[in-house]
C-alpha positions as CSV (number, residue, x, y, z in Angstrom):
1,X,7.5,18.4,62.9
2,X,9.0,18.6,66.2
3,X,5.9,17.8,68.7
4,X,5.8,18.3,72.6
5,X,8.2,18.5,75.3
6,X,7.9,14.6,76.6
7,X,10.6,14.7,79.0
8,X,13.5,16.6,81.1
9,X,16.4,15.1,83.3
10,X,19.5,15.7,85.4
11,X,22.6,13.3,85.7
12,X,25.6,12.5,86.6
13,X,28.4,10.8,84.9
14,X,29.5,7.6,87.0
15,X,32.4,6.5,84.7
16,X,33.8,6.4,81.2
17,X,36.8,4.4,79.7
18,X,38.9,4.5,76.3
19,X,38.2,1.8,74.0
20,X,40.8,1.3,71.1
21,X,39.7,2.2,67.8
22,X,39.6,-0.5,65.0
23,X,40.3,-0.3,61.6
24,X,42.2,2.8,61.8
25,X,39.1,4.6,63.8
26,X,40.0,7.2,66.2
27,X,39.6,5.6,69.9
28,X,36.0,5.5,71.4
29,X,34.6,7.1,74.8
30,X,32.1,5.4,76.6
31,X,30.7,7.0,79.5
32,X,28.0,5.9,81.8
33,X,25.6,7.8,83.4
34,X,22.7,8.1,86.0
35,X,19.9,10.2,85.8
36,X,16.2,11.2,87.2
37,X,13.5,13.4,85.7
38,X,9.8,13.2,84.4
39,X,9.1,11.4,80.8
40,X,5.4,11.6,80.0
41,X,4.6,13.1,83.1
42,X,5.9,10.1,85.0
43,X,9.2,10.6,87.5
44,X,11.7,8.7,86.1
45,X,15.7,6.8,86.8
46,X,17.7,6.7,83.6
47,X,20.6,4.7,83.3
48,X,22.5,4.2,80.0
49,X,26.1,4.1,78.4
50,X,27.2,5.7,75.2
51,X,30.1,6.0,73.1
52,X,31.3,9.0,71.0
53,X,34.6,8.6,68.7
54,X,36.2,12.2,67.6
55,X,35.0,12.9,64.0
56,X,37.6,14.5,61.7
57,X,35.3,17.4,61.4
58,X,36.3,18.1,65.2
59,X,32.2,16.8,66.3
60,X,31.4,14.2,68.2
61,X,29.5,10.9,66.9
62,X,27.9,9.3,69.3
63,X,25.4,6.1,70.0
64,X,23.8,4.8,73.5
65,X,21.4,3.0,75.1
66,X,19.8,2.7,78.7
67,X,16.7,1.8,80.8
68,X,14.2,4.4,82.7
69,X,12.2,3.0,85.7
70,X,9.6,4.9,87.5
71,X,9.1,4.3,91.3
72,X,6.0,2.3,90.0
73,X,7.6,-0.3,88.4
74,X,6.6,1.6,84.5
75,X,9.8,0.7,82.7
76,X,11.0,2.1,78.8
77,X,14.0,1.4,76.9
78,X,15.7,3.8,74.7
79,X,18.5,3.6,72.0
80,X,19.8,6.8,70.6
81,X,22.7,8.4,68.6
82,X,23.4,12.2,68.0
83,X,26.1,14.5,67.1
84,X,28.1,16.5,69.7
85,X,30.6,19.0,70.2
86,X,32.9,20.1,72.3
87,X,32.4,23.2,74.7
88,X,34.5,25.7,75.4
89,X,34.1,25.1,79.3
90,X,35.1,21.0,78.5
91,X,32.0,19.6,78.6
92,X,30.0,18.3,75.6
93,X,26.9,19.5,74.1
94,X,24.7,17.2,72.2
95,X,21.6,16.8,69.5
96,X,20.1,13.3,68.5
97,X,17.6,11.1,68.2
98,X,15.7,8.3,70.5
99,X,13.5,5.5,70.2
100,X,11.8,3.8,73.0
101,X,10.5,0.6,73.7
102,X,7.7,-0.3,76.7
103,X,5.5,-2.4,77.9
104,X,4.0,-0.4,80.3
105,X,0.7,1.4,80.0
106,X,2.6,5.0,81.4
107,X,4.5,4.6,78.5
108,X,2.2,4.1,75.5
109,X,2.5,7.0,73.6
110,X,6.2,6.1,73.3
111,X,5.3,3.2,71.1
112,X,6.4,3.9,67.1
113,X,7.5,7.2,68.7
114,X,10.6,8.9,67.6
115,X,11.8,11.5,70.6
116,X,14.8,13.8,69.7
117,X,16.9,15.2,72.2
118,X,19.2,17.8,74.0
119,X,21.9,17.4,76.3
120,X,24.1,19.5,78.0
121,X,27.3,18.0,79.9
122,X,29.2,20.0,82.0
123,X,33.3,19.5,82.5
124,X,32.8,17.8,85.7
125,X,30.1,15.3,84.4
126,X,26.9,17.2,85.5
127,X,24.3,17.0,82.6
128,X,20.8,18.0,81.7
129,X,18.5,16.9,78.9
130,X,15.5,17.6,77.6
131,X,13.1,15.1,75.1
132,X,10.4,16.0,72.5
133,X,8.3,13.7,70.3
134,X,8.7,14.0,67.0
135,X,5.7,13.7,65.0
């Protein structure tokens, strides 16, 4: 069942890069990004990369990774992969999955947590996102 809302952001893409497809794949998109929000309550810096290869389907399959730091020093870790399309306006809007991984007390109920996600990015790289637990 999908739980609370855990978390919210805003970014900005800071670069992306075509990577040749193997095997016959379709060539890969990796972008990087920067964001900053709240997760658990806590303000929040998210960094991360992901890639997403054109599905013959016309969706988006993607896969990621990144760190979020709080002003504190509270860090997490998060992997993630999700299914996207593309919008009308040239931006991409996305659905996936998250797991986490922390250390720090802030972050506790992240541990054996799965979040899912929603993310929104605009044509010129602008991109919002919000995070529930799912229990």
């Amino acid at each position: 069942m999908l739980g609370d809302l855990i978390g919210q952001e805003s970014g900005q893409t800071t670069g992306q890069r075509v990577v040749a497809g193997e095997h016959g794949l379709a060539p890969t998109v990796e972008t990087s990004f920067v964001g900053s929000g709240t997760l658990l309550g806590v303000e929040v810096n998210d960094m991360g990369t992901y890639s997403a290869r054109l599905r013959a389907d016309g969706t988006l399959h993607g896969e990621g990774q990144g760190i979020l730091m709080s002003p504190s020093g509270a860090s997490a870790t998060w992997q993630g992969a999700g299914v996207g399309t593309i919008t009308e306006s040239g931006g991409n809007s996305w659905r996936g999955s998250l797991i986490f991984t922390s250390d720090s007390p802030e972050f506790a109920a992240l541990r054996g947590a799965v979040g899912v996600f929603e993310w929104e990015v605009d044509a010129s790289g602008k991109a919002e996102g919000k995070f529930w637990a799912w229990k």
